[in-house]
MARBA-3410 file (N, C-alpha, C, O; in Angstrom, 1 decimal):
101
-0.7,43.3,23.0,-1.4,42.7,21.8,-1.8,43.9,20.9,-2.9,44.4,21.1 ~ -0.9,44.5,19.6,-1.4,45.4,18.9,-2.6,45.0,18.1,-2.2,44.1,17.3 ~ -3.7,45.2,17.9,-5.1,45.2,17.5,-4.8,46.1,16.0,-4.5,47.3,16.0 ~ -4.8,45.6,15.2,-4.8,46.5,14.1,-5.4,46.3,13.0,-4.7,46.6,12.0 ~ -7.0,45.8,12.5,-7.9,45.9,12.2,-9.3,45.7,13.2,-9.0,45.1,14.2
-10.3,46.1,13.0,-11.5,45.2,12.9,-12.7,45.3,12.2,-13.5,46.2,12.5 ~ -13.0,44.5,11.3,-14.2,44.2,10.3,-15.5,43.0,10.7,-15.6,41.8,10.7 ~ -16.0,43.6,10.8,-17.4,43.0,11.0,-17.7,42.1,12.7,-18.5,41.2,13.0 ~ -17.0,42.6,13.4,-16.9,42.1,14.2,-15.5,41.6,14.9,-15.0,41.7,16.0 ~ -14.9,41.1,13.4,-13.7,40.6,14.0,-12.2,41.3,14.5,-11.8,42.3,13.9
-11.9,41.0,15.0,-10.5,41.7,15.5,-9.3,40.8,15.0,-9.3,39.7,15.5 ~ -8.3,41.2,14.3,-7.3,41.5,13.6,-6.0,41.7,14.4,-5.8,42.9,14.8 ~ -5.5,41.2,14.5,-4.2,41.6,16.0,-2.9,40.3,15.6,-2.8,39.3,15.0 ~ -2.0,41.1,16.4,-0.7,40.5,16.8,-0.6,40.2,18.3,-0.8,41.0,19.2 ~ -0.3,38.7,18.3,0.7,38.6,19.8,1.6,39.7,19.9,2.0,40.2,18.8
2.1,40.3,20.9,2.9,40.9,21.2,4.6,40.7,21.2,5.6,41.4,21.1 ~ 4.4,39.1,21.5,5.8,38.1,21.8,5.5,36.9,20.0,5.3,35.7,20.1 ~ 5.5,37.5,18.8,5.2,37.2,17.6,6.5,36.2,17.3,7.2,35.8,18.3 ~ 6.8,35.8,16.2,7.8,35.1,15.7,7.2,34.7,14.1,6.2,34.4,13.5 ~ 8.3,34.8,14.0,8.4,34.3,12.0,8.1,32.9,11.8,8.8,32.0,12.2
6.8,32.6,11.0,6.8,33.6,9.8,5.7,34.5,9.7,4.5,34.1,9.9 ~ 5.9,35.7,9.4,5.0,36.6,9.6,3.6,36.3,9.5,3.3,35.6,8.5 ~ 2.5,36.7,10.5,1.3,35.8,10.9,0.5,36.8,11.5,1.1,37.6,12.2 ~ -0.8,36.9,11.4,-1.7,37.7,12.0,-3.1,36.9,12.6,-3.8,36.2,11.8 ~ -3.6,36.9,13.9,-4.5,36.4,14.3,-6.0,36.6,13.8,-5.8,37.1,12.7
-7.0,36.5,13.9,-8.3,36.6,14.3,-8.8,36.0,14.9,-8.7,34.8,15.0 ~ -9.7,37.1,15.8,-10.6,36.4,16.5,-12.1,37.4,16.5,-12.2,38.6,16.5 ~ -13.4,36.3,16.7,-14.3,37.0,17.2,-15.1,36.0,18.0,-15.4,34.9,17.4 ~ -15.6,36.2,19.3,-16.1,35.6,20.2,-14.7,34.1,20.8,-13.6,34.3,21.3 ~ -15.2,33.3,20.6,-14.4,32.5,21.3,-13.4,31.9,20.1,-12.3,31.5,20.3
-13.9,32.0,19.0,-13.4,31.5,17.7,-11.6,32.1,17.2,-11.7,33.0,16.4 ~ -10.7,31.9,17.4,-9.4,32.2,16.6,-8.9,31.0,15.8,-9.0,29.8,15.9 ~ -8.2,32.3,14.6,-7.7,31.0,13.2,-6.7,32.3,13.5,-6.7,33.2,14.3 ~ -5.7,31.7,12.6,-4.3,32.7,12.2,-4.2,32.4,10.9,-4.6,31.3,10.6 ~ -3.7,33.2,10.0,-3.1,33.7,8.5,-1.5,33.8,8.8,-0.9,34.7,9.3
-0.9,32.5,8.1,0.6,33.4,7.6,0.7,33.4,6.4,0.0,32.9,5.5 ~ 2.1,34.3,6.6,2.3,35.0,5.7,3.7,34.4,4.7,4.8,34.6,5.2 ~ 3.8,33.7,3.3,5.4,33.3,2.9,5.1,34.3,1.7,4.1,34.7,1.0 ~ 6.4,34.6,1.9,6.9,35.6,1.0,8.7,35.8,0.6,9.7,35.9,1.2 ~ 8.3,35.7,-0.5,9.4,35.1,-1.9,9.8,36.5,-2.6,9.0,37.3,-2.9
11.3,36.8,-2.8,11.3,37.7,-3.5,10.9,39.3,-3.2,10.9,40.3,-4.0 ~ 10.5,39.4,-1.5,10.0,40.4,-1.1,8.5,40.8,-1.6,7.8,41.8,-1.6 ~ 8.2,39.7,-2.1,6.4,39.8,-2.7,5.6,38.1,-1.8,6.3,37.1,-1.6 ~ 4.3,38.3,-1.4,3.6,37.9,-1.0,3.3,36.5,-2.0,3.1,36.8,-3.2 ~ 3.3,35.3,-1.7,3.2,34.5,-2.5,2.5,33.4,-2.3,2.3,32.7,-3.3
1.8,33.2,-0.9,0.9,32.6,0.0,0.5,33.0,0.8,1.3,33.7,1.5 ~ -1.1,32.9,1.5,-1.3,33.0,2.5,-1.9,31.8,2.8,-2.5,31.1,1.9 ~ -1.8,31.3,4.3,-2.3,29.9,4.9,-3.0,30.7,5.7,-2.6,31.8,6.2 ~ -4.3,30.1,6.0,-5.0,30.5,7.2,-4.9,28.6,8.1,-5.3,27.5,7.6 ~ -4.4,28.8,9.1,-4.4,27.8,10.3,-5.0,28.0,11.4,-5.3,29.1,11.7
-5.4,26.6,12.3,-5.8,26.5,13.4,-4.8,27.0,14.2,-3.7,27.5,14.1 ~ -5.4,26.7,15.0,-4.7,27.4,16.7,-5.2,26.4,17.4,-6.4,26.1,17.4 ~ -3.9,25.5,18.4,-4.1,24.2,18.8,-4.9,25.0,20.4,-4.6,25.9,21.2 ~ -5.9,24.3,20.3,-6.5,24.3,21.8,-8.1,25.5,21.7,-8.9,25.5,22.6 ~ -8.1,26.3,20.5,-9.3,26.9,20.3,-9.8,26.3,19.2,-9.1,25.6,18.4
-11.3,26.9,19.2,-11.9,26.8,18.2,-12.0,27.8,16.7,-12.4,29.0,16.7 ~ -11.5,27.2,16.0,-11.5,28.0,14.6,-12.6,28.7,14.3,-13.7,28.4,14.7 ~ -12.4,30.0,13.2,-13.4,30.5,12.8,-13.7,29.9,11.8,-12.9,29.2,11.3 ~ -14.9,29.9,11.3,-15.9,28.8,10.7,-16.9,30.3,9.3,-17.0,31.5,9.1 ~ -17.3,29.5,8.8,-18.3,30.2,8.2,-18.5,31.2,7.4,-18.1,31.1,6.2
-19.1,32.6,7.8,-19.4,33.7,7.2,-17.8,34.4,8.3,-17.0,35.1,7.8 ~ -17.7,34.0,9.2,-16.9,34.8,9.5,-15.6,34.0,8.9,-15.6,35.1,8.4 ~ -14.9,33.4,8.5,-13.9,32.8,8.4,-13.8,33.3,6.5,-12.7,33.6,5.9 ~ -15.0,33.3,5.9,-15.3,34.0,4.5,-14.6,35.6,4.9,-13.6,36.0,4.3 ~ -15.1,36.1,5.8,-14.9,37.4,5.6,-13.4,38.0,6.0,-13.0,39.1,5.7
-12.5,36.8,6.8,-11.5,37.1,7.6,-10.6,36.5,5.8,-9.7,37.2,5.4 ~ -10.8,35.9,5.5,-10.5,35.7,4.0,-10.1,37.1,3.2,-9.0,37.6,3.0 ~ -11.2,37.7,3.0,-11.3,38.9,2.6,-10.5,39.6,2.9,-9.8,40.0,2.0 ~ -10.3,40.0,4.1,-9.9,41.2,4.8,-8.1,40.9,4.1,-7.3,41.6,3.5 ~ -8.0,39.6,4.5,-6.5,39.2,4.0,-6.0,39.5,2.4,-4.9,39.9,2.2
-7.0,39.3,1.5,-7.4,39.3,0.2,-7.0,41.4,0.0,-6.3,41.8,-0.9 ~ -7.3,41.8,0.5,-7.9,43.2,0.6,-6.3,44.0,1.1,-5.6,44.6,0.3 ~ -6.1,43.7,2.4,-4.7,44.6,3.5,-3.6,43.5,3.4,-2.7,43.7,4.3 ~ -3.4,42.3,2.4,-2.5,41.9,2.5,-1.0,42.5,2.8,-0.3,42.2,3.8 ~ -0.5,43.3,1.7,0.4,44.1,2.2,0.3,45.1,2.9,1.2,45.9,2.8
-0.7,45.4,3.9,-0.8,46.7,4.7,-0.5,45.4,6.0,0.3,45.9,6.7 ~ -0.7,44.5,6.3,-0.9,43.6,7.9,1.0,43.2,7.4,1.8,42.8,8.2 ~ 1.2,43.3,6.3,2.5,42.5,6.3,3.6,44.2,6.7,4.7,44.2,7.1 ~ 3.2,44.7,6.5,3.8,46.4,7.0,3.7,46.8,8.4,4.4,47.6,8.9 ~ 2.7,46.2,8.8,2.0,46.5,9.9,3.2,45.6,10.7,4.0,46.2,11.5
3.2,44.5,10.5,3.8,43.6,11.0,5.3,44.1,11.8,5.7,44.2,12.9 ~ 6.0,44.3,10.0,7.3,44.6,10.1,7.9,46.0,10.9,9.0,46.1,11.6 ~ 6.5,47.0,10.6,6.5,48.3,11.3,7.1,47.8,13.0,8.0,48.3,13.7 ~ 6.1,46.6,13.3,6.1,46.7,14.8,6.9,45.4,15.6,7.2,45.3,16.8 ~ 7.2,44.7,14.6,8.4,43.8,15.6,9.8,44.1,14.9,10.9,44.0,15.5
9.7,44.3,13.5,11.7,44.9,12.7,11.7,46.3,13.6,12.7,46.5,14.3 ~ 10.8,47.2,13.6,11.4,48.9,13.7,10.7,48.8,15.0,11.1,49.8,15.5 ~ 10.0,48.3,15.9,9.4,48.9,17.4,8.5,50.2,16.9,8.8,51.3,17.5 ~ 7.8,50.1,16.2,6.7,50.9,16.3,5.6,50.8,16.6,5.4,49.7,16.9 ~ 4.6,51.6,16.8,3.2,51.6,17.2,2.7,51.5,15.7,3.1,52.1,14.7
1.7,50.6,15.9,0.8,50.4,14.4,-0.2,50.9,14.5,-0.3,51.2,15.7 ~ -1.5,51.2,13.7,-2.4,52.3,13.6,-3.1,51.2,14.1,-2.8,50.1,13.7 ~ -4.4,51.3,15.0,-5.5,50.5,14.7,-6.4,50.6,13.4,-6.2,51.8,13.2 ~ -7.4,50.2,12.4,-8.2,50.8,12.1,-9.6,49.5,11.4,-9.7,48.4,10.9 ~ -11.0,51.0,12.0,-11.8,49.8,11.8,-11.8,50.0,10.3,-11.4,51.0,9.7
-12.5,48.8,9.6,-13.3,48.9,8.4,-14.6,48.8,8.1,-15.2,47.7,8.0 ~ -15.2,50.2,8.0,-16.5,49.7,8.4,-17.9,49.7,7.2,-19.2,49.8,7.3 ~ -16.8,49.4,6.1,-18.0,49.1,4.7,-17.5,48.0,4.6,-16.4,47.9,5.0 ~ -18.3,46.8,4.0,-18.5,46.0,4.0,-17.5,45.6,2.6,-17.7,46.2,1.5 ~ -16.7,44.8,2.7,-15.4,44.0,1.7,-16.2,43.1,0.9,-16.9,42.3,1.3
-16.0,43.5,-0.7,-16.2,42.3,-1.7,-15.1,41.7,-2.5,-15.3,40.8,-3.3
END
């Protein structure tokens, strides 16, 4: 499970066994939603944040902020991505630890 943000609590990660279309989890406490990723033209063109059948979604200030984060590292989580399931790399973890507007 590469871990490769966490902001405000939340943690930012890949399954390790991933699949298309490019998608990144969150979770903090019991709560996971996922963000994918469609992309047109080699540019970002949506992001969907979805449930995850069988947990509970992130809700609230945290689901606002996991918003953000996507808003913010869009193309760094979609690099991140490709870094680590196209090329088999190790991805950087990294926290953020000022607060995203």
């Amino acid at each position: 499970m590469p871990k490769i943000f966490e902001y405000l609590g939340i943690l930012i990660f890949f399954y390790s066994n991933e699949h298309e279309p490019i998608h990144v989890h969150a979770k903090k406490g019991e709560f996971e939603s996922k963000a994918e990723f469609f992309i047109i033209n080699g540019e970002i063109s949506e992001i969907k944040i979805t449930n995850i059948k069988g947990l509970k979604p992130l809700k609230g200030k945290e689901l606002k902020d996991f918003e953000i984060v996507l808003e913010k590292y869009a193309d760094k989580i979609v690099e991140k991505w490709i870094s680590y399931f196209v090329y088999h790399k190790d991805v950087e973890f990294e926290i953020i630890t000022k607060r995203l507007s």
